[in-house]
C-alpha positions as a Python dict, from the first residue, in 0.01 Angstrom:
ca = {
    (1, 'X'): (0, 0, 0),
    (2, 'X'): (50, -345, 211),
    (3, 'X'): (-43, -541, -76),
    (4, 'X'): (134, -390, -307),
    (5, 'X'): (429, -432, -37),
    (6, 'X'): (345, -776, -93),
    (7, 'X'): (311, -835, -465),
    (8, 'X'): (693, -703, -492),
    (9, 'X'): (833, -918, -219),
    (10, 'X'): (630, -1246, -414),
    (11, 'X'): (807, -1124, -705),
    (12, 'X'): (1126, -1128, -521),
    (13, 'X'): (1076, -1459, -333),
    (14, 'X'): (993, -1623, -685),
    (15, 'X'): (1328, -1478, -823),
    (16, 'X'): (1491, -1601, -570),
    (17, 'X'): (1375, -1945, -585),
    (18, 'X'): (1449, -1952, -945),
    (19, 'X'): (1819, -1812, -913),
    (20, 'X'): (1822, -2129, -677),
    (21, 'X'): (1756, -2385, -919),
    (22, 'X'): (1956, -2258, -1223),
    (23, 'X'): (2277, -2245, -996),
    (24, 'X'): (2268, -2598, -892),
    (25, 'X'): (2179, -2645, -1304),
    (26, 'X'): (2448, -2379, -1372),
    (27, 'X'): (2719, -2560, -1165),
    (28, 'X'): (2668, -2909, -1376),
    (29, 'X'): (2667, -2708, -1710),
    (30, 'X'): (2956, -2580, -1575),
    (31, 'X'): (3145, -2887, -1453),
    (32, 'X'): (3085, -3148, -1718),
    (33, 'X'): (3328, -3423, -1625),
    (34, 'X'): (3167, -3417, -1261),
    (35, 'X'): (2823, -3567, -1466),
    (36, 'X'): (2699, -3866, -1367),
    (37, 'X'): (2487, -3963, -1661),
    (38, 'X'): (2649, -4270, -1815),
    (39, 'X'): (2660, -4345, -2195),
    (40, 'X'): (2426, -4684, -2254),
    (41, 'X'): (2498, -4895, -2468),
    (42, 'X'): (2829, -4743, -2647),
    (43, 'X'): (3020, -4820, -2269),
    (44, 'X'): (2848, -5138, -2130),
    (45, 'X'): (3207, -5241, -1992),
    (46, 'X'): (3283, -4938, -1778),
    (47, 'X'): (2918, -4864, -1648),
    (48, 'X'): (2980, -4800, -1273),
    (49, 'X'): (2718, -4928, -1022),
    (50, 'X'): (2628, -4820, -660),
    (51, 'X'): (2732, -5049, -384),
    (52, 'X'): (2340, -5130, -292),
    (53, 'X'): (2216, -5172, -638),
    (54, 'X'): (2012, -5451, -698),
    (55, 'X'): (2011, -5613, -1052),
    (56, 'X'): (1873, -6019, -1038),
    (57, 'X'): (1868, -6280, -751),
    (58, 'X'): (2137, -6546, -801),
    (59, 'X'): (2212, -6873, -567),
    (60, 'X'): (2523, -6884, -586),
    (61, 'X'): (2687, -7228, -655),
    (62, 'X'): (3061, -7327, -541),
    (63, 'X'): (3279, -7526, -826),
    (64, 'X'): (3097, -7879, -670),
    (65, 'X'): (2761, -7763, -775),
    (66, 'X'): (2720, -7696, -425),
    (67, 'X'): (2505, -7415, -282),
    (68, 'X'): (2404, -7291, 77),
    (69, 'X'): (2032, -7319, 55),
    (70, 'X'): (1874, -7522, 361),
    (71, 'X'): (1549, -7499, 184),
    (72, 'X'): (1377, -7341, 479),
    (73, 'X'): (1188, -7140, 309),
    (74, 'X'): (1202, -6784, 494),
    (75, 'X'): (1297, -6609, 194),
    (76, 'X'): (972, -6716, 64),
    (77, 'X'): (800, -6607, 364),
    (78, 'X'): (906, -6272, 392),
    (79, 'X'): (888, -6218, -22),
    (80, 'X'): (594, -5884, 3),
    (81, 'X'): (508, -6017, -329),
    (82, 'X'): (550, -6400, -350),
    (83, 'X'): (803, -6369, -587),
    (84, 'X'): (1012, -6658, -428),
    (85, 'X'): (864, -6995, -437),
    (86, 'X'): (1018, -7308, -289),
    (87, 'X'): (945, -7644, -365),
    (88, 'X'): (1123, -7921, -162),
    (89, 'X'): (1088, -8259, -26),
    (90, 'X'): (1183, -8471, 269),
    (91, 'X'): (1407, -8733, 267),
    (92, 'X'): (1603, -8978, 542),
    (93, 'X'): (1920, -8949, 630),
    (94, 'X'): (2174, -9232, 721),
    (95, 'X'): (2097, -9175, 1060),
    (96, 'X'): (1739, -9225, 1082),
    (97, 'X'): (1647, -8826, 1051),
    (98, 'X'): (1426, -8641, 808),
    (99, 'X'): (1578, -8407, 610),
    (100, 'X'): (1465, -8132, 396),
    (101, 'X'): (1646, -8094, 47),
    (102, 'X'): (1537, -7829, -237),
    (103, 'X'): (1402, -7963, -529),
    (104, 'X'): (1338, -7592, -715),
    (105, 'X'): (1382, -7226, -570),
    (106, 'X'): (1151, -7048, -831),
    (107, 'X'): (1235, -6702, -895),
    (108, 'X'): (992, -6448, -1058),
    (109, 'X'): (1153, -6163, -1181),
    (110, 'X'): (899, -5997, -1296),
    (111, 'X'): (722, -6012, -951),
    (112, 'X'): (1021, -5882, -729),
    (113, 'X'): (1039, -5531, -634),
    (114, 'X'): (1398, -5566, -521),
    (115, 'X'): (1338, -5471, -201),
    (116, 'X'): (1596, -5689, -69),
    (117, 'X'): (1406, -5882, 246),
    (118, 'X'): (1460, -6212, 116),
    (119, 'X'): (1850, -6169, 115),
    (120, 'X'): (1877, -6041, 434),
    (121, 'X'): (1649, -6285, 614),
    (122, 'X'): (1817, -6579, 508),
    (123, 'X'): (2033, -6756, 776),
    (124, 'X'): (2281, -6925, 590),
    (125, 'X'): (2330, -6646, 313),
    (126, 'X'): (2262, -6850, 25),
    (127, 'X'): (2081, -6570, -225),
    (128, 'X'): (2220, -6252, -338),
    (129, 'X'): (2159, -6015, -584),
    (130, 'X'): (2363, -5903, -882),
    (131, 'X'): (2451, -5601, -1041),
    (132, 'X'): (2310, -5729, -1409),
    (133, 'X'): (2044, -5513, -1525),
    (134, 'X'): (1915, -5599, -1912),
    (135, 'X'): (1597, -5741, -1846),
    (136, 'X'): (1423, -5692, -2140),
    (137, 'X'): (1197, -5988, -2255),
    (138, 'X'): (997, -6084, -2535),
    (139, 'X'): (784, -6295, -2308),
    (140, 'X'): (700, -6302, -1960),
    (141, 'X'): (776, -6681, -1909),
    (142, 'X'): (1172, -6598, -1941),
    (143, 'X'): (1146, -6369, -1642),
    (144, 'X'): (1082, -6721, -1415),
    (145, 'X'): (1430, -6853, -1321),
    (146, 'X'): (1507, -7139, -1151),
    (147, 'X'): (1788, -7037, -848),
    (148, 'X'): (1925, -7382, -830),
    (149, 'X'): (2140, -7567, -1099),
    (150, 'X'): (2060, -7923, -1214),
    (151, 'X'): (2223, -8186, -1009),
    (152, 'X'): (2344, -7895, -682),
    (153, 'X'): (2323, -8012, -319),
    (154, 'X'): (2386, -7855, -33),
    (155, 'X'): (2730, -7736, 69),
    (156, 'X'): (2834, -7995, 376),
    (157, 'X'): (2944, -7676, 646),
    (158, 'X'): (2588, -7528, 595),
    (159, 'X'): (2359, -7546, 960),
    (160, 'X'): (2015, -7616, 922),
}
C-alpha cells in the first residue's frame, strides 16, 4: 500500500513540475510584445544590446591619431589565451630617457574569449570593446587586427 502511496504522489510531483514549466512558457505565449527575441537581419538598426556585451576590441584613437596605449604590455599578460600580442621598441627621449613606444598591438579575434581581463587591467584605459558582432570570415587571417592605426602616437596627458 506504501508504494503504491508513492507511485501516485510521483505522478503528482511530475505534474506538478510540468504545470511549472508550461506557465512560465504560457505567460510568453501569452505576452508577445514582452519577447525578447530580436528579428536578424530584417532590423540590424534597432537591435538592442546589453550594457556588458562584448562584440570586438578597439583602441580607440582621438581626431590626432592619438591613442592612450603606453605599450606596457599588461593586457598581454593577463590575455588567458594570448590573444593580445604587443610588439614595441625603445627609443630616447629629448631628455636622455628610454622610452617605450608601440609599434603593433596584434589582436586575434579568433583567439579571445571575451572575457574582458585585458580591458580592465589596463592602467591608462586605452582598449575597449564594442558592441559589433558580424564576425563571420571566409578566412581565419581576417580575424588578426591590428589595434593601432598607421602613423598614431601616444596621447601627451597619458602616465606611463
Amino acid at each position: 500500500m506504501k508504494s503504491f502511496l508513492n507511485y501516485i504522489a510521483e505522478i503528482f510531483k511530475g505534474i506538478w513540475s510540468l504545470l511549472t514549466g508550461m506557465k512560465v512558457t504560457a505567460k510568453y505565449f501569452f505576452t508577445p510584445w514582452r519577447n525578447v527575441t530580436q528579428q536578424y537581419p530584417e532590423n540590424r538598426d534597432k537591435l538592442v544590446f546589453g550594457e556588458r556585451y562584448r562584440g570586438e576590441l578597439v583602441m580607440p584613437h582621438n581626431e590626432s591619431n592619438e591613442h592612450a596605449c603606453t605599450g606596457c604590455g599588461i593586457c598581454e599578460l593577463n590575455c588567458p589565451n594570448g590573444s593580445i600580442e604587443i610588439i614595441s621598441k625603445s627609443i630616447m627621449t629629448e631628455e636622455g630617457k628610454k622610452k617605450r613606444i608601440i609599434d603593433l598591438h596584434i589582436y586575434h579575434l579568433g583567439m579571445c574569449t571575451f572575457c574582458n581581463l585585458c580591458v580592465r587591467s589596463c592602467p591608462s584605459d586605452a582598449i575597449s570593446f564594442t558592441h559589433s558582432f558580424e564576425h563571420a570570415y571566409w578566412d581565419r587571417k581576417t580575424m588578426t587586427k591590428v589595434l593601432n592605426q598607421p602613423g598614431s602616437k601616444i596621447m601627451a596627458n597619458v602616465k606611463e
